[in-house]
ZADO-1210 file (C-alpha; in nm, 4 decimals, padded with zeros to 6 digits):
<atoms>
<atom x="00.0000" y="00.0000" z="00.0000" code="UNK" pos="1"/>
<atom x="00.2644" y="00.2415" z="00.0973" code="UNK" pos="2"/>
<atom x="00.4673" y="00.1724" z="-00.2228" code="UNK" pos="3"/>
<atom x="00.1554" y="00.2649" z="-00.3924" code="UNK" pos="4"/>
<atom x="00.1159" y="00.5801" z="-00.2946" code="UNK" pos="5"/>
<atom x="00.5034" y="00.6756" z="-00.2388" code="UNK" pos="6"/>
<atom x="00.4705" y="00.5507" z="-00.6649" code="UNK" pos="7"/>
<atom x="00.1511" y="00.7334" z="-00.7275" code="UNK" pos="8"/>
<atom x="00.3134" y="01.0856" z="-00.5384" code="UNK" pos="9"/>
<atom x="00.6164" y="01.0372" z="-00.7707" code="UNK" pos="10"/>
<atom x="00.4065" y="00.9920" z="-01.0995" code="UNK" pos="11"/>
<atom x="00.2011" y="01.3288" z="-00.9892" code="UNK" pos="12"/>
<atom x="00.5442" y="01.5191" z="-00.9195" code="UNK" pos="13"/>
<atom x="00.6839" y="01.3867" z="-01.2581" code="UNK" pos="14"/>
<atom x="00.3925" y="01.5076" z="-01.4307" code="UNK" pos="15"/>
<atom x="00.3632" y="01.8330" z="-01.2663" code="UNK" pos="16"/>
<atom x="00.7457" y="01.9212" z="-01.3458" code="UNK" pos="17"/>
<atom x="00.8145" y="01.7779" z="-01.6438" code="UNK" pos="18"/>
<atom x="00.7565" y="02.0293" z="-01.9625" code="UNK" pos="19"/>
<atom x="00.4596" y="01.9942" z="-02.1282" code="UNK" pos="20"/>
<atom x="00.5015" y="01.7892" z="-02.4711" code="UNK" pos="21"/>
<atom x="00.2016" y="01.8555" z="-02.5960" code="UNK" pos="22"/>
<atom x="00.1631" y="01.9660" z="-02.9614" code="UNK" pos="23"/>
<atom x="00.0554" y="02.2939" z="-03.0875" code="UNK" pos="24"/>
<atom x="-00.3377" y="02.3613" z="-03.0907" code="UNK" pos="25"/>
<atom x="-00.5360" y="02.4903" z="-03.3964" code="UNK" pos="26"/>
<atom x="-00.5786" y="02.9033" z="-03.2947" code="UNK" pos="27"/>
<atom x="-00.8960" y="02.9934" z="-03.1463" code="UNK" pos="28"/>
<atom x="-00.8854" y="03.3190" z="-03.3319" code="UNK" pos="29"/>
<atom x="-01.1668" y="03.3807" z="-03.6395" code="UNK" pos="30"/>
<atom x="-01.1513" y="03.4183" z="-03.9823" code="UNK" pos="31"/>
<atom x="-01.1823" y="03.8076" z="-03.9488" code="UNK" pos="32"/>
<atom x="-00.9866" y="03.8676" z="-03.6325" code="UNK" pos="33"/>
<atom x="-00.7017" y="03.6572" z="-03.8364" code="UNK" pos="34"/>
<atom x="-00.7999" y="03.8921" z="-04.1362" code="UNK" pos="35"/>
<atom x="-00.7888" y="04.1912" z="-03.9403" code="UNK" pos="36"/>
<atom x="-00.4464" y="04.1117" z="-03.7802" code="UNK" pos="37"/>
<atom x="-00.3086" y="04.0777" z="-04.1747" code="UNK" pos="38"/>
<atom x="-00.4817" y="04.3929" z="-04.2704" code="UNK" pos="39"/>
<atom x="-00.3139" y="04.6304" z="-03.9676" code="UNK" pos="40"/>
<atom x="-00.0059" y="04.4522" z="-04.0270" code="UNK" pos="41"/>
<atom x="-00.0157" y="04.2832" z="-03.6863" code="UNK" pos="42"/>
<atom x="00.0762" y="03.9510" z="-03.8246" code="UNK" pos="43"/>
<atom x="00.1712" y="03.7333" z="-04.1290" code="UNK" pos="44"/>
<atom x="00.0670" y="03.4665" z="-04.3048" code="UNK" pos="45"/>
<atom x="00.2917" y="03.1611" z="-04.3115" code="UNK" pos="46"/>
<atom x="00.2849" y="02.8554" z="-04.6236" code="UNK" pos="47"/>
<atom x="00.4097" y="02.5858" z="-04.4703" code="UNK" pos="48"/>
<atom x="00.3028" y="02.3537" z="-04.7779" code="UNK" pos="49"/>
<atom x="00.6472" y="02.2402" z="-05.0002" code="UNK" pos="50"/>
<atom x="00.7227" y="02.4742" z="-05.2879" code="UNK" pos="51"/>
<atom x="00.5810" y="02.2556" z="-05.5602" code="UNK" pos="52"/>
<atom x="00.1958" y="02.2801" z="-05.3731" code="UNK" pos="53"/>
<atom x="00.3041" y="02.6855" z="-05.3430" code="UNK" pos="54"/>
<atom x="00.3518" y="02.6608" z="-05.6966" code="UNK" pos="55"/>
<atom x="00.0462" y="02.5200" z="-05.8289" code="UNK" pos="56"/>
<atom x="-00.1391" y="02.8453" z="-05.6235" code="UNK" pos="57"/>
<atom x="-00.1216" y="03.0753" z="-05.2984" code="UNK" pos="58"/>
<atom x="-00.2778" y="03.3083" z="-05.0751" code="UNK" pos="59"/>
<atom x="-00.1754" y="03.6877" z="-05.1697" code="UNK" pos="60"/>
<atom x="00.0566" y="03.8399" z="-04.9624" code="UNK" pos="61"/>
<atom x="00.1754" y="03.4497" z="-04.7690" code="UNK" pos="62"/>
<atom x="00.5030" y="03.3722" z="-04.7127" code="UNK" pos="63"/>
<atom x="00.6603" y="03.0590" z="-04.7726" code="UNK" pos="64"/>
<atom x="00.8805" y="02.8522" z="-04.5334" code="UNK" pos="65"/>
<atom x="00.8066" y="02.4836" z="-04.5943" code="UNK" pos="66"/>
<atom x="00.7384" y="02.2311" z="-04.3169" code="UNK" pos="67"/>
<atom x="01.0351" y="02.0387" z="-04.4265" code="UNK" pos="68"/>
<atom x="01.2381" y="02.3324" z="-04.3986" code="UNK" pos="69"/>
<atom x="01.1693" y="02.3557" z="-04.0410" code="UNK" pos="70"/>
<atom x="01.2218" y="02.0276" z="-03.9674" code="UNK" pos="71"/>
<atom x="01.5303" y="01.9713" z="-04.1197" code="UNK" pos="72"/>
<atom x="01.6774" y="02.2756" z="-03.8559" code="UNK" pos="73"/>
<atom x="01.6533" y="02.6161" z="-04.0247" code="UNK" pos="74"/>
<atom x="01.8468" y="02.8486" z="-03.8635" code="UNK" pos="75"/>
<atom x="01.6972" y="03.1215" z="-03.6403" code="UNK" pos="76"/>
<atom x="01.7976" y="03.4045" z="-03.8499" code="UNK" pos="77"/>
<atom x="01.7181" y="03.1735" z="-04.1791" code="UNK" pos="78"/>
<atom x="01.3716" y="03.2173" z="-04.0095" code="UNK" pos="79"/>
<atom x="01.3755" y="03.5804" z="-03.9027" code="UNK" pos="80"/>
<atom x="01.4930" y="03.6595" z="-04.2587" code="UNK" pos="81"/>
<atom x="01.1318" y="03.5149" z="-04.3757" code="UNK" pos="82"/>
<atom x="00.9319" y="03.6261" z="-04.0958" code="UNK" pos="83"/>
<atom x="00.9588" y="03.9368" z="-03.8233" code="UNK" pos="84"/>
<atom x="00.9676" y="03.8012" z="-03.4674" code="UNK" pos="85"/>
<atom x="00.7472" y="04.0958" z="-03.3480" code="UNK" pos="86"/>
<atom x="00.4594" y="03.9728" z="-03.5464" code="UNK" pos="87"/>
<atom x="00.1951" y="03.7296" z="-03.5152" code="UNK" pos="88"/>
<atom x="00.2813" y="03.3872" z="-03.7240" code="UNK" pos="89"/>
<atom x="-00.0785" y="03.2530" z="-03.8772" code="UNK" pos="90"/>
<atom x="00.0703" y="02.9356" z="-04.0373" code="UNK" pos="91"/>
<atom x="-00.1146" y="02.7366" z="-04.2690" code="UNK" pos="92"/>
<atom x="-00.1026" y="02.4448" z="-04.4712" code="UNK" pos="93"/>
<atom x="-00.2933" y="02.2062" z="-04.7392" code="UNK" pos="94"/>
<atom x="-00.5725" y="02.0298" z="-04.4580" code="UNK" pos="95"/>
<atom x="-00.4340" y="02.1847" z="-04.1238" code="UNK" pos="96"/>
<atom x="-00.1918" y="01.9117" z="-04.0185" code="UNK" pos="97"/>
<atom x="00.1149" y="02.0020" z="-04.0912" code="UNK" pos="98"/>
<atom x="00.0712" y="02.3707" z="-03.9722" code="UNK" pos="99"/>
<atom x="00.0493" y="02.2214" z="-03.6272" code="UNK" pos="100"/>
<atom x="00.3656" y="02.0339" z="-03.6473" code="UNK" pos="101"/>
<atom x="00.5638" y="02.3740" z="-03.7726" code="UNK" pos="102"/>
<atom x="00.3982" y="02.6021" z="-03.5046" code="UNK" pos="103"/>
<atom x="00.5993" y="02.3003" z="-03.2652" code="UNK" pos="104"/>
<atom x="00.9206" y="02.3845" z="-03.4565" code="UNK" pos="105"/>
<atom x="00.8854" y="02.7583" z="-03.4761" code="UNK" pos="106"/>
<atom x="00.7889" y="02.7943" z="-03.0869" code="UNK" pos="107"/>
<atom x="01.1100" y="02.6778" z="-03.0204" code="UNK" pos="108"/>
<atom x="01.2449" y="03.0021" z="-03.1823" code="UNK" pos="109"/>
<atom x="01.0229" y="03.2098" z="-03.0038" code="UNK" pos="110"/>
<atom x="00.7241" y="03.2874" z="-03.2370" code="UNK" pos="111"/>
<atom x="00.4114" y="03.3715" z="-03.1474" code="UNK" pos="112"/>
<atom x="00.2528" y="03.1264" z="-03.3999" code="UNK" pos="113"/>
<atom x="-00.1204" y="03.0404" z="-03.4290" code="UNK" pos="114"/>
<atom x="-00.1870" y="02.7857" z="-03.6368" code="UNK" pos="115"/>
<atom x="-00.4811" y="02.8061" z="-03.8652" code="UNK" pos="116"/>
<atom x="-00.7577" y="02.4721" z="-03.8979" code="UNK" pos="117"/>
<atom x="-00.8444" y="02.5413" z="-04.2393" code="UNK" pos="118"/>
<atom x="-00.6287" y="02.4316" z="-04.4990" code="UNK" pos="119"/>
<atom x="-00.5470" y="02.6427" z="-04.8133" code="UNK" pos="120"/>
<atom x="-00.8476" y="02.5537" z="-05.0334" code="UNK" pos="121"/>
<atom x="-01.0667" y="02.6549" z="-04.7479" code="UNK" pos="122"/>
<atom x="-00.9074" y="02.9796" z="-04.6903" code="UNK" pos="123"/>
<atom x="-00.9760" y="03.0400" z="-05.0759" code="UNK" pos="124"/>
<atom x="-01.3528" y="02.9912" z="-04.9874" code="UNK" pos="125"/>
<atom x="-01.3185" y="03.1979" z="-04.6651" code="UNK" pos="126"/>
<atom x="-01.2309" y="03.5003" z="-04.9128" code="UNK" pos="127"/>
<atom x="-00.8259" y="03.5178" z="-04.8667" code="UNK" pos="128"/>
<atom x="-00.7090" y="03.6198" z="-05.2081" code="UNK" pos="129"/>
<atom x="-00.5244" y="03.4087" z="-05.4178" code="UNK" pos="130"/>
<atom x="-00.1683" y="03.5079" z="-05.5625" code="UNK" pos="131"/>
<atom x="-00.1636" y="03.6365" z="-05.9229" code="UNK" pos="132"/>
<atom x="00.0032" y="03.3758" z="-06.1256" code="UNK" pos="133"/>
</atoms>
């Protein structure tokens, strides 16, 4: 019994101290609040898609820093070259997967990154502009 608990009081103190591991969340924010944010220049919008899906269409005014890119270690001021560390990061991607996993990677470097749950095609239909091809 009293192993137990001492083993039980351990997992509890583990838990409680141990860094959280969990993933990024989808952000919370709407549609317009994320549009208003672009608009006043408050924040930027972030392609995490590869450069071939960037180059069969993308959202006006989106920046481009593949997933892979990330992943593979880009360098912090690779990244601050791309995008400004004072702004907000709305990252987004083809269904809203892989935006999750690069708001993980660009955390680490200190962004303020909210990841968006609608992928690119549904942005299109949420009114961002495309790119002019």
């Amino acid at each position: 019994m009293r192993t137990s608990i001492l083993f039980g009081a351990i997992l509890v103190c583990v838990a409680v101290l141990m860094p959280s591991a969990r993933a990024a969340d989808h952000t919370k924010d709407t549609i317009d609040a994320v549009k208003k944010a672009l608009a006043d220049d408050m924040a930027v919008l972030l392609d995490v898609r590869e450069r071939s899906e960037w180059d069969d269409g993308h959202l006006k005014d989106a920046k481009l820093l593949p997933l892979s890119v990330l992943k593979a270690g880009a360098k912090a001021e690779d990244v601050a070259r791309i995008i400004a560390k004072d702004k907000i990061v709305y990252c987004h991607c083809g269904s809203g997967v892989r935006c999750l996993k690069a708001a993980d990677e660009l955390k680490k470097l200190g962004y303020d990154v909210r990841p968006l749950k609608p992928g690119y095609a549904d942005l299109l239909k949420a009114g961002f502009a495309p790119a002019a091809k």
